[in-house]
VEXDREN-159954 format. One record per residue (C-alpha): x, y, z; residue number from 1; residue in three letters. Coordinates in pm, 1 decimal, m for minus. Each point is the difference from the previous one (the first is absolute). Example, Ala and Ser with C-alpha at 12.3 -4.5 7.8 and 13.67 -1.06 7.14 Angstrom:
<<1230.0,m450.0,780.0>,1,"ALA">
<<137.0,344.0,m66.0>,2,"SER">
END
This chain:
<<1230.3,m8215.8,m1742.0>,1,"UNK">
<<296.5,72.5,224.5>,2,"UNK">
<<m85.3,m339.6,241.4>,3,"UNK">
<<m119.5,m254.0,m265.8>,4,"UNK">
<<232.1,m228.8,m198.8>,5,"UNK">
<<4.4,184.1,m375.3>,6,"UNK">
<<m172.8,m340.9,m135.0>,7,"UNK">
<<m266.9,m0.3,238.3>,8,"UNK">
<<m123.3,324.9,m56.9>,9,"UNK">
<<0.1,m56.3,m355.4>,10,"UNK">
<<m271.4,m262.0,42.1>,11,"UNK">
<<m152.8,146.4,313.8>,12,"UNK">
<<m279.8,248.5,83.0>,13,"UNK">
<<203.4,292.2,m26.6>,14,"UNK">
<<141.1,4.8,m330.1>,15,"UNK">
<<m342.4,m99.0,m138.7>,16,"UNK">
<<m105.4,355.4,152.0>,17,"UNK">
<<252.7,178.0,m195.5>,18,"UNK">
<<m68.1,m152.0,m286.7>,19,"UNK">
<<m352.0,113.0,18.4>,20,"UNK">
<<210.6,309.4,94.6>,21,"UNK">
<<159.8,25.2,m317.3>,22,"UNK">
<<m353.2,m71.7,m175.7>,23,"UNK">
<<m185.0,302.0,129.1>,24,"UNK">
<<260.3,236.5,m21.8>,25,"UNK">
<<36.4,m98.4,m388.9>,26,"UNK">
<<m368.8,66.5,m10.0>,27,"UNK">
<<96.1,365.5,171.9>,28,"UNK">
<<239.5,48.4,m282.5>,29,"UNK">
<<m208.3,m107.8,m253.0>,30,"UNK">
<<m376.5,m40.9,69.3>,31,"UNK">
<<m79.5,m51.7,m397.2>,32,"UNK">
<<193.5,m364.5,108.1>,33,"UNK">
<<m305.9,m103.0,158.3>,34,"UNK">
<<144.7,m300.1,139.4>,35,"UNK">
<<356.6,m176.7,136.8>,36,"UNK">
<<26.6,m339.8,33.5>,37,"UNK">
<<225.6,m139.4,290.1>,38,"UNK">
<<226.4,m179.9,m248.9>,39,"UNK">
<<41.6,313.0,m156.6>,40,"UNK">
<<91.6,196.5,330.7>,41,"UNK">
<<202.8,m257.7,176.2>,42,"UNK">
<<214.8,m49.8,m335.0>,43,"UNK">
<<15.9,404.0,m27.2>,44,"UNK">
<<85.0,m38.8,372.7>,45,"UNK">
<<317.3,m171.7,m32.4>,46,"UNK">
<<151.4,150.4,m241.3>,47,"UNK">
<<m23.7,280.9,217.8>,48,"UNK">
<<188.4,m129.3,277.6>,49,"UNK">
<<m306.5,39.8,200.0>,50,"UNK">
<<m63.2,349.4,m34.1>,51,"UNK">
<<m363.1,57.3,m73.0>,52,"UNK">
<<7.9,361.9,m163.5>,53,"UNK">
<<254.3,m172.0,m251.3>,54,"UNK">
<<m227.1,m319.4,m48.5>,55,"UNK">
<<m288.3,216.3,m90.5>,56,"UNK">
<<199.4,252.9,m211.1>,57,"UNK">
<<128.7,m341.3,m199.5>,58,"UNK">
<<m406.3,m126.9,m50.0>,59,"UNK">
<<m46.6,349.5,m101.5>,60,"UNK">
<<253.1,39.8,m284.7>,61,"UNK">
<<m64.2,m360.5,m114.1>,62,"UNK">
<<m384.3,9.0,m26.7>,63,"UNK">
<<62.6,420.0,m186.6>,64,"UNK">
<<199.1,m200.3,m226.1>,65,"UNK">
<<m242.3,m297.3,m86.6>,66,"UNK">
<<m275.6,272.4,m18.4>,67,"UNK">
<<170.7,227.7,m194.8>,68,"UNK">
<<83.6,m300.4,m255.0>,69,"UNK">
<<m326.1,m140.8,m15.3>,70,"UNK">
<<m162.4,357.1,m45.9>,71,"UNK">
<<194.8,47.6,m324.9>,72,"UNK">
<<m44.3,m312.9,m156.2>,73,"UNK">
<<m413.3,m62.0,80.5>,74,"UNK">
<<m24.3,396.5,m33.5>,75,"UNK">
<<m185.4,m13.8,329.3>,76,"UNK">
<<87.9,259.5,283.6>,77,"UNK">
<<229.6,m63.9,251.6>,78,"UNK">
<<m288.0,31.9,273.3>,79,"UNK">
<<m155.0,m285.2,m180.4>,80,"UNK">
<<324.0,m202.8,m12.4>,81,"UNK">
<<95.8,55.5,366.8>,82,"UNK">
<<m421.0,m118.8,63.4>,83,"UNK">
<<68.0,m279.9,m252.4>,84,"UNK">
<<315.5,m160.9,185.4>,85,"UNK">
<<m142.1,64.2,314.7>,86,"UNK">
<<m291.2,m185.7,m108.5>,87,"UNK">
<<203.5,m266.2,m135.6>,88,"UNK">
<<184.6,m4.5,352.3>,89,"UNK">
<<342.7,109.0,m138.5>,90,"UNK">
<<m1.1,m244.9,m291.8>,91,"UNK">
<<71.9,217.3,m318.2>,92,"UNK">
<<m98.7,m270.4,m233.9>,93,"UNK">
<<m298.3,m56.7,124.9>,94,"UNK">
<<m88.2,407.1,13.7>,95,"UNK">
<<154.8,10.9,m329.3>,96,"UNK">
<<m351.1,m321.6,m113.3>,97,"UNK">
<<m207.9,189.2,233.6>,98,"UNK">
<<24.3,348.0,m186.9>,99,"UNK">
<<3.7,m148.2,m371.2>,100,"UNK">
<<m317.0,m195.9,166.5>,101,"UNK">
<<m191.0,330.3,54.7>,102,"UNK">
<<145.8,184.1,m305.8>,103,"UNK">
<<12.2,m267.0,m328.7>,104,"UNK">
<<m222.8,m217.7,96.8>,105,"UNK">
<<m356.5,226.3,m23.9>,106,"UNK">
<<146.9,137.8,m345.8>,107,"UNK">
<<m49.8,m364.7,m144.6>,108,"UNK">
<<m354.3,m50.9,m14.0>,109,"UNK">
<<m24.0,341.9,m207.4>,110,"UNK">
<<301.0,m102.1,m232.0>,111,"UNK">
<<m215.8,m339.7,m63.0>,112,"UNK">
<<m292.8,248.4,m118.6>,113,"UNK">
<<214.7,223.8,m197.6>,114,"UNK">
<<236.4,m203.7,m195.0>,115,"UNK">
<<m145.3,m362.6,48.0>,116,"UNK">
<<m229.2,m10.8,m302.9>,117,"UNK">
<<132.1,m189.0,m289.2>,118,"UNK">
<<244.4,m167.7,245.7>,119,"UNK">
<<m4.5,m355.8,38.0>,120,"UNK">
<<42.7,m17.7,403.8>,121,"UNK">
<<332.8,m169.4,92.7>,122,"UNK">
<<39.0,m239.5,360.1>,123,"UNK">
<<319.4,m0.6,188.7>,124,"UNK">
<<98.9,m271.6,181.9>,125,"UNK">
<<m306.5,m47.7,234.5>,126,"UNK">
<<m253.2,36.9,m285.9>,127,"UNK">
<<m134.5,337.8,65.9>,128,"UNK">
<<m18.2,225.7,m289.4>,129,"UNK">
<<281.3,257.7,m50.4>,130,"UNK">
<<m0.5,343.8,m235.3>,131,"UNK">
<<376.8,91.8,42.2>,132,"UNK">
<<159.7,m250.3,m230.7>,133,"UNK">
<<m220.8,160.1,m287.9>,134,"UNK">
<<18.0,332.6,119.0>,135,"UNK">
<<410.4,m57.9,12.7>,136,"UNK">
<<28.2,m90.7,m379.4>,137,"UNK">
<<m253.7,313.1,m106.0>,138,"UNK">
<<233.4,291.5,m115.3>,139,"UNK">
<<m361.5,190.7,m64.0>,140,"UNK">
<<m97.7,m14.3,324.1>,141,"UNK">
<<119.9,309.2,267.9>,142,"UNK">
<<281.1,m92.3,134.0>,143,"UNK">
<<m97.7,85.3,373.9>,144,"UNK">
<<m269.2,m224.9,m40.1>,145,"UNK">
<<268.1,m260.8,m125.8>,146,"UNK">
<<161.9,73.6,325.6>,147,"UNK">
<<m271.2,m1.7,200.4>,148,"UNK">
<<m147.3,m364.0,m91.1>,149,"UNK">
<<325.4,m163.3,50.3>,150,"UNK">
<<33.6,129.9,355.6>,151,"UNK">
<<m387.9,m73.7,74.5>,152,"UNK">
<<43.0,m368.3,m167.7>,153,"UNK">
<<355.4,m65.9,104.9>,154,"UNK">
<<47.6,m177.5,369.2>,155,"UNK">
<<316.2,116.1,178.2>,156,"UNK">
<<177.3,213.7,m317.5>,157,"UNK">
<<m39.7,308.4,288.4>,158,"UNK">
<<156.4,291.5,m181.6>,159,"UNK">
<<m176.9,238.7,m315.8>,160,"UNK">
<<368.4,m51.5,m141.1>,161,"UNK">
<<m28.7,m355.7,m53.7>,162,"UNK">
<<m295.7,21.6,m171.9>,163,"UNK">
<<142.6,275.1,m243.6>,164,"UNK">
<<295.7,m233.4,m54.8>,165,"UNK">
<<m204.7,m283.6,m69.4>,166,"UNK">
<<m177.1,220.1,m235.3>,167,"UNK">
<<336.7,105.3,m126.9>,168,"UNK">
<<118.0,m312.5,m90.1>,169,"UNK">
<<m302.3,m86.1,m164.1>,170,"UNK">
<<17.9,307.0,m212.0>,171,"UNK">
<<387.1,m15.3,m97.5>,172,"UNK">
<<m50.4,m399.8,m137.6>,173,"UNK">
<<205.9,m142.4,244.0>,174,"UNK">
<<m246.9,m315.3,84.9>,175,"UNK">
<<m367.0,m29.6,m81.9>,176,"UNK">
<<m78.1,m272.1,230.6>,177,"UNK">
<<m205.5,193.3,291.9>,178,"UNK">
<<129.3,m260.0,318.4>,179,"UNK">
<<327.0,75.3,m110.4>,180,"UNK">
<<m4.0,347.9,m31.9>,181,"UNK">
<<m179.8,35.7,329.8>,182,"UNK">
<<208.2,m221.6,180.5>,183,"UNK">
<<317.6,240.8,m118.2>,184,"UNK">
<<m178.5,291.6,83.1>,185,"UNK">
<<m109.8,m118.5,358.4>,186,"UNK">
<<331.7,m140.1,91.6>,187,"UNK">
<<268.5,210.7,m150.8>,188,"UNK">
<<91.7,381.9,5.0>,189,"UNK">
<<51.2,132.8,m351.8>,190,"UNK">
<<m14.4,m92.1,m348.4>,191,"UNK">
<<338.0,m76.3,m36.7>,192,"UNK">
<<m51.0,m256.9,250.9>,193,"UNK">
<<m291.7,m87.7,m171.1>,194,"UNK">
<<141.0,m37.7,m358.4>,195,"UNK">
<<295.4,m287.4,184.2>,196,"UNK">
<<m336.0,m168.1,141.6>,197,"UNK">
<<m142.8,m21.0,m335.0>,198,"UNK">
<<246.5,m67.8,m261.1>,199,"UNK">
<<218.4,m270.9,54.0>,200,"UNK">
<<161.4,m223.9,m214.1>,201,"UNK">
<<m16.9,m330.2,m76.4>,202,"UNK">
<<357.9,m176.5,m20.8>,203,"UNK">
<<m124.3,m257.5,m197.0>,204,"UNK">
<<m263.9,117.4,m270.5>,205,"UNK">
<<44.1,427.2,38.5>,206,"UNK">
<<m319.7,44.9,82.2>,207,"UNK">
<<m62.3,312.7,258.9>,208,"UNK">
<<m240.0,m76.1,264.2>,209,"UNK">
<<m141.6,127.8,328.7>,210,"UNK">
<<262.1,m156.3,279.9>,211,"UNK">
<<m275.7,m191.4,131.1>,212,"UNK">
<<m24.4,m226.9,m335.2>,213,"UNK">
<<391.8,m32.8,21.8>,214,"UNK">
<<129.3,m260.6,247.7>,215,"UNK">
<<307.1,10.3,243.6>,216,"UNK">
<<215.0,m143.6,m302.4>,217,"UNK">
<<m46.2,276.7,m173.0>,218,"UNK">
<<m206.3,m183.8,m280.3>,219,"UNK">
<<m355.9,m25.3,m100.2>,220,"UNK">
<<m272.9,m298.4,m78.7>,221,"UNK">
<<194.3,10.5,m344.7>,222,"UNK">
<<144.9,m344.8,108.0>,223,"UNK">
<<m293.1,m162.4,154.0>,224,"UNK">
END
């Protein structure tokens, strides 16, 4: 390091080897990691002024963190959220799909069984048939079983908490229109939030409607 120009040996042979560096002693730290990618490292590396011992303390903390988070919400172990971001080659969102994959998704073929009869099957988007809009509406049904069809029918809403808020906004009246409600629950973070999504007013006619049915002047299709 001494004899090379700093910005050479940032894009030379050596600093590649201590970002590997970094990798494996991460891995020492933390073997439930499973795996560091080289972004990963060489960002950790930086911030670290170089220092590999600080680098891999900084992966360390960051991935305990994202594991520890993930772990709550999916009520998986941390083992299996460490293996699950590993797997998903430090991308949490992608561990976060890969996990609900393996978890929700086998419970739906034995919700279809249990509660299907006397539904009339609804289609999303793409046609296939869907259970959780009915289950969603059906007070009578258990409500972990409410939960759990949302999260095994629901692409990308990640967390069991925004399928109980979806649920919960559902229950509590404020819309009854089921792409609105999951659209609130997926992209906001409590019902509060939820509740300004929902029920806005028209300026012109009064009428409260989802945002998305409101336009940027602040008025619905009341004038159209």
């Amino acid at each position: 390091i001494e004899h090379l120009n700093p910005v050479q040996w940032l894009h030379g042979q050596g600093y590649n080897e201590h970002v590997r560096g970094v990798g494996q002693r991460a891995l020492e730290m933390c073997p439930e990691m499973i795996r560091v990618n080289s972004a990963e490292a060489s960002t950790a590396l930086r911030r670290s002024n170089l220092d590999t011992e600080k680098a891999a303390k900084l992966i360390v903390e960051r991935r305990s963190k994202e594991a520890a988070h993930i772990s709550e919400s999916l009520c998986v172990s941390l083992a299996a959220a460490h293996q699950a971001i590993g797997e998903a080659d430090g991308n949490v969102d992608q561990a976060r799909r890969g996990i609900g994959k393996y978890i929700f998704h086998p419970v739906l073929d034995r919700l279809w069984r249990q509660q299907a009869v006397g539904y009339d099957r609804a289609h999303d988007t793409s046609g296939k048939a869907v259970l959780y809009p009915h289950m969603m509406v059906d007070a009578e049904v258990d409500y972990d079983r409410r939960v759990r069809s949302i999260m095994a029918e629901v692409k990308d809403l990640g967390e069991v908490t925004k399928a109980e808020l979806a649920i919960k906004i559902y229950d509590k009246k404020l819309s009854t229109e089921i792409s609105d409600i999951v659209l609130a629950a997926r992209d906001l973070v409590c019902y509060e939030d939820a509740e300004s999504f929902l029920r806005v007013e028209c300026g012109i006619c009064c009428e409260v409607l989802p945002r998305t049915k409101i336009g940027t002047s602040g008025i619905c299709q009341c004038l159209v």
